[in-house]
N, C-alpha and C positions, 0 to 999 in steps of 0.2 A: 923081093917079097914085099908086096905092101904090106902097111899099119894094119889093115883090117883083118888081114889074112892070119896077123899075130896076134892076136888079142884074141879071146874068148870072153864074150859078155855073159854073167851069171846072173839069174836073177827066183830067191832063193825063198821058200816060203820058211817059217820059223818051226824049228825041233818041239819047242814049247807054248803055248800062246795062252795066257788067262788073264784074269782082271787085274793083278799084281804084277806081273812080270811076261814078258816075252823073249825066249832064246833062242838065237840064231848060233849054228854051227857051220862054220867055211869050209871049203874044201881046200886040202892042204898044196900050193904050189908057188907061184911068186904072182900074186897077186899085188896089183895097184892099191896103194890107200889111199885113194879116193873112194870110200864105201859112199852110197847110198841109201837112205831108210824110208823107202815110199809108201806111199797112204797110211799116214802119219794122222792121227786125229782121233776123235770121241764121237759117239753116238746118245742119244738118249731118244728113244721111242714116244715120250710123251711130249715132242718138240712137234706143234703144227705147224709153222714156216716163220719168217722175220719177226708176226706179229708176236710170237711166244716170249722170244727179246734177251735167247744166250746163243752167245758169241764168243770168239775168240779173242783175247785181251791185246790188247792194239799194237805192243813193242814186242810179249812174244810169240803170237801165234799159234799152231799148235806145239810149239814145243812146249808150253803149259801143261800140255799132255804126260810130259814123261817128268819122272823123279831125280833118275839120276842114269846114266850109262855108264857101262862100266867093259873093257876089251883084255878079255882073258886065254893065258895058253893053260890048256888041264884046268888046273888047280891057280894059276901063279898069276895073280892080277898084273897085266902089264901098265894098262892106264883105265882113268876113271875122272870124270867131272861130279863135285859135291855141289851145293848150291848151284845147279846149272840155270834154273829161274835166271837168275843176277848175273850170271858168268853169261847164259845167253841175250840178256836183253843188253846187253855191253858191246857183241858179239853184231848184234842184230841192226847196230846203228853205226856200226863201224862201217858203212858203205856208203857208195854215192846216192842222189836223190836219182837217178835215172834206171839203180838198180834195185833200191824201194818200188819205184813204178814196175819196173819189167820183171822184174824175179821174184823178189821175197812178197806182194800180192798175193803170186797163184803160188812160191812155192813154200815160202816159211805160212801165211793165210794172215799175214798180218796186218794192221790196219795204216801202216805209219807210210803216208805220200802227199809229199810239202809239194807247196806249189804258192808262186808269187802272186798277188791280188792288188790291186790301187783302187778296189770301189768304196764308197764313203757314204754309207748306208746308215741311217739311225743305229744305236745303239740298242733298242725296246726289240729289236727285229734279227730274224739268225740270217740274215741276208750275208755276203762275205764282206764285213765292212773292216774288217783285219788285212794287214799286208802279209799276213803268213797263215795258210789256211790246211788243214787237211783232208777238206773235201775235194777231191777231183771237179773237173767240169766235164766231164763226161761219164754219163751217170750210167748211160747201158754198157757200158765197159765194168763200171764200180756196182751197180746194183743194189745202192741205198737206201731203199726207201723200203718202209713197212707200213704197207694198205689196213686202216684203223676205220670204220663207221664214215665210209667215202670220203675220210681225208686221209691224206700221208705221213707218218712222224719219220722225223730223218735221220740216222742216228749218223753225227758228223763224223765222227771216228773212223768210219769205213770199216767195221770190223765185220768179219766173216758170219756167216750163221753157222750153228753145233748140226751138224747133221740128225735128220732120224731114222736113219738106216745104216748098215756097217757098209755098205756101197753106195752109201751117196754122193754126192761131188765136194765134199766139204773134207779133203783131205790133202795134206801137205807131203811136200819133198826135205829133208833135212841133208847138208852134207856133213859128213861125219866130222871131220877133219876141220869144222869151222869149231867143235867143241872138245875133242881128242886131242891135245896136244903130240901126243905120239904120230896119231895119221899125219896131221900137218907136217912135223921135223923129217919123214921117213915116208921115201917117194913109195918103196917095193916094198911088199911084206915077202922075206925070202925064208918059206917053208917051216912057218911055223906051224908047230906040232897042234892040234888040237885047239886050232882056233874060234873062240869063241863071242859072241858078241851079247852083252843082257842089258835089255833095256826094263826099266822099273817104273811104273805109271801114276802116273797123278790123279784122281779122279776127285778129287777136293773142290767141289761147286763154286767157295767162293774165291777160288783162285781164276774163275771165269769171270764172263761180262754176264749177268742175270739181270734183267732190269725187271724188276719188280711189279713196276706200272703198265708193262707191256699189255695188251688185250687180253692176248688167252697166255697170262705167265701160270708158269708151273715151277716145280719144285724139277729142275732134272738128274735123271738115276743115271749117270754116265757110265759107259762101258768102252774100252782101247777097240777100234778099228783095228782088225786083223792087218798088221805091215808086211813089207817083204822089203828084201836085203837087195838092192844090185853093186857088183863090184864087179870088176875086169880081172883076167888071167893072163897073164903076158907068156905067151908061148915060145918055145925054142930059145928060153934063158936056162945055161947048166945051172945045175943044183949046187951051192957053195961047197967044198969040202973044208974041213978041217974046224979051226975054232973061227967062227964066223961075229966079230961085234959093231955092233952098232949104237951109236951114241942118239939120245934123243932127247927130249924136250917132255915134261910132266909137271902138269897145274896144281899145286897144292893151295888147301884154302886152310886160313886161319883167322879166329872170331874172337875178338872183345865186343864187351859189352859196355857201351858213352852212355853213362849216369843221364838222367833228367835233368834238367833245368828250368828251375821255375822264370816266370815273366821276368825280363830284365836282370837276372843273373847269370855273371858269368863264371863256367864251370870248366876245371882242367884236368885230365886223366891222363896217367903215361902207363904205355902196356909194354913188357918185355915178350919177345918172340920167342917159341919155340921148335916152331915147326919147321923153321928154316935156318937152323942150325946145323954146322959141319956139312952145309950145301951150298954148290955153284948158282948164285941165284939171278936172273937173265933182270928179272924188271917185276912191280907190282903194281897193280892194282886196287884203289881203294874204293869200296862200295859201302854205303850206309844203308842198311835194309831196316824198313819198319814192316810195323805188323798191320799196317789198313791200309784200307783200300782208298784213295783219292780221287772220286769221278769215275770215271772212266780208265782210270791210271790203276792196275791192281799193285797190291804191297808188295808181291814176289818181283814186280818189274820195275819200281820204284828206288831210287836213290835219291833220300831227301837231303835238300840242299839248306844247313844250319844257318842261323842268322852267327857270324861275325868267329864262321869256323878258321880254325887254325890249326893245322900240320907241320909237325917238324917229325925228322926224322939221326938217330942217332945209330954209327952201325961201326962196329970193331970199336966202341970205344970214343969215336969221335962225329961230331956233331957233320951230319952229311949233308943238309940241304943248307945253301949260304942263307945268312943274315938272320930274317924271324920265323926262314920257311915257307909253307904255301900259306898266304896271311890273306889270299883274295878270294875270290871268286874268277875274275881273270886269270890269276898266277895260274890256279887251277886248272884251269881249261888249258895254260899255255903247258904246262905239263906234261899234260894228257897229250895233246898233241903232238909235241915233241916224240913221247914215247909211244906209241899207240896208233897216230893216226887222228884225224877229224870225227865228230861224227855226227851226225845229220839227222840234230835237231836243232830247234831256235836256240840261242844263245839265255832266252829267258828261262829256261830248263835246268839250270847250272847256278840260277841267280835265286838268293830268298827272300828277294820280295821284286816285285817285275808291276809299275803302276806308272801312267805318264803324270804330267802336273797337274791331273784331276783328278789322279787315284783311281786311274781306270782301266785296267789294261789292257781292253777288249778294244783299245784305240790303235794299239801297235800289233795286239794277236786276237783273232778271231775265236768265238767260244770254246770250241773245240780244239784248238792249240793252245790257247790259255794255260786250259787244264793241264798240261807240264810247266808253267812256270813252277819252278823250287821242286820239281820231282824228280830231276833225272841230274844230279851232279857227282859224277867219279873222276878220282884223279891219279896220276901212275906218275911213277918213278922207275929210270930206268939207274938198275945195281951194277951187273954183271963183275959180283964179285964174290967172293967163299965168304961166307957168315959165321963169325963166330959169335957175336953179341949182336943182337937188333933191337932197339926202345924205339916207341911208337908213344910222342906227345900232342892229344887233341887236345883243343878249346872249344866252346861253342857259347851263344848267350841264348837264354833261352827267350820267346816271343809268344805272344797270344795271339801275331798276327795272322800265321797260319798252321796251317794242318800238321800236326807232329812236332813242331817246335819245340814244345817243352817235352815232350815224351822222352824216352832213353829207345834207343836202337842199337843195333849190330851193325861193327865196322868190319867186315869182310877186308881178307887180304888174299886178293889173290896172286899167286907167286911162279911163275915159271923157272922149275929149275933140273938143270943139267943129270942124266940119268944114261947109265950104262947099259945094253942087255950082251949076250953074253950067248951064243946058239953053238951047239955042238951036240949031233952023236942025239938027237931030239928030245935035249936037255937045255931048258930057257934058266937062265940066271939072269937076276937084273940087280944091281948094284947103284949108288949114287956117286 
């Protein structure tokens, strides 16, 4: 028998659909988790075309769209991502620049595609005179440009335009399982009773790209793009009998709050963890979220990068990271890698302050990549160990040299940890 012969492809309109929330109901059998959630995106009717000037925010795409997901049996939450903004734009650069270009373009609607540049263009000029740019050179492929009083304004970013119809073309594909901890650990869903899936929507304007100055800008009244569900049915698999478990993977987040710092002080906070107590915990995540928007960078997808930040980590009791801890901006980044994976953007993203010996930085990054020097710096730590005690020690000094420096933000931690379920007699238990 062939593969195609065996599978059943579903492709599922939603039980519920409103401006808050939309709910999908699966059909009960052994289904693949690889879900998919297509025409993914927002509307607003009083949008005229590029010149009106909202778009989709460049690191998350439409997922800006949604609030939070959340995949339930009946009643019994199995998994759910909170701050997904942060948890997706983490998510979303975790790939190669090849599949920036091919994929997440047309499927996440995002703007982020680096490409190498050697042209040495004045400065006064948006010409690419940066060695790392995010403009394509192929423009009727990207489709940048917004026609203004017979001239062009370009917005470099590459980001999408907001649709103004609920069928327009301005809609994304999401895979579940890149934000689901559970799809990812667990290839089969085997016969869960009353499977449900709710997604919760965002319609928060300045969590978009609204450019103000645009020709004909408006105010827009966004509305969720009706989606639809596709997932696979693996056919001629028996039905388990007996007590059926499965072990899986679930992302818990937990949030301090890093005091202010004023100009040139330096400030130390230690946080005790709670959330990840008497748990198997795989590896974290650290994300610093602020509340503004930076350019073109919005806050929800931002991770600002402290002047002269310093992590140590303390767990069961004893001091876990060697020496003073993550004390760089490199360490950082080596971290992260180690645990996690690369992820593809400039390196001056990660750094708090990015200027050559003229104080200029638009000599090494072009305008438009600039604008993530000091915005995008998270760093992981890999545990995989049971938790009885966690302290979490930052430093940072505060700066007037850029954007949020002295502000207080949220240190996100996000946490993968080890989770039971427990299927029998179409009765879900899930345990840690």
């Amino acid at each position: 028998m062939s593969l195609s012969n065996s599978v059943k492809t579903w492709i599922i309109d939603p039980a519920v659909h409103n401006s808050s929330r939309t709910e999908f109901r699966l059909t009960e059998g052994m289904l693949s988790s690889q879900l998919k959630l297509v025409d993914v995106g927002v509307y607003s009717t009083n949008i005229v075309d590029r010149s009106t000037g909202v778009f989709y925010p460049s690191i998350l795409g439409c997922l800006v769209a949604i609030k939070k997901i959340s995949l339930f049996s009946g009643s019994t939450m199995i998994d759910e991502i909170q701050e997904l903004a942060a948890y997706g734009a983490v998510q979303h650069l975790r790939v190669s620049n090849q599949a920036q270009e091919d994929l997440n373009r047309f499927e996440l609607l995002n703007g982020h595609s680096f490409a190498l540049k050697a042209d040495d263009a004045p400065l006064n000029t948006f010409n690419l005179q940066g060695t790392l740019t995010l403009q394509a050179s192929h423009k009727d492929y990207v489709k940048t440009y917004n026609e203004s009083a017979g001239s062009f304004k370009q917005y470099f970013n590459n980001q999408v335009q907001v649709s103004n119809t609920p069928d327009g073309a301005a809609s994304g594909m999401l895979v579940l399982s890149s934000y689901l901890e559970f799809l990812r650990s667990v290839p089969i869903l085997p016969n869960i009773p009353d499977l449900r899936l709710i997604i919760e929507w965002n319609l928060n304007t300045s969590d978009y790209y609204v450019d103000t100055n645009a020709p004909t800008a408006v105010t827009p009244v966004l509305q969720p793009i009706r989606p639809q569900l596709m997932y696979e049915e693996i056919l001629g698999l028996p039905a388990s009998e007996g007590l059926l478990k499965i072990p899986y993977q679930s992302c818990i987040v937990e949030r301090f709050i890093v005091p202010a710092a004023a100009d040139g002080v330096s400030v130390s906070s230690s946080f005790r963890s709670g959330a990840f107590r008497n748990r198997f915990l795989k590896d974290l995540v650290f994300f610093n979220k602020v509340q503004t928007n930076d350019d073109y960078i919005r806050a929800k997808e931002r991770s600002l990068s402290p002047r002269e930040e310093k992590l140590q980590l303390s767990l069961n009791a004893k001091k876990y990271l060697p020496d003073n801890g993550v004390s760089t901006e490199a360490m950082k980044l080596q971290y992260f890698n180690e645990t996690m994976g690369s992820l593809n953007i400039p390196l001056a993203a990660a750094m708090s302050g990015f200027n050559d010996y003229t104080s200029n930085k638009y000599r090494c990054l072009d305008p438009q990549a600039g604008v993530m020097s000091h915005n995008f710096s998270v760093g992981a730590v890999m545990i995989n160990d049971v938790v009885d005690r966690m302290d979490i020690e930052v430093s940072r000094k505060g700066s007037n040299a850029g954007s949020d420096q002295t502000s207080q933000y949220d240190l996100l931690l996000f946490g993968r940890v080890n989770r039971l379920m427990e299927l029998q007699g179409g009765v879900v238990r899930l345990s840690y």
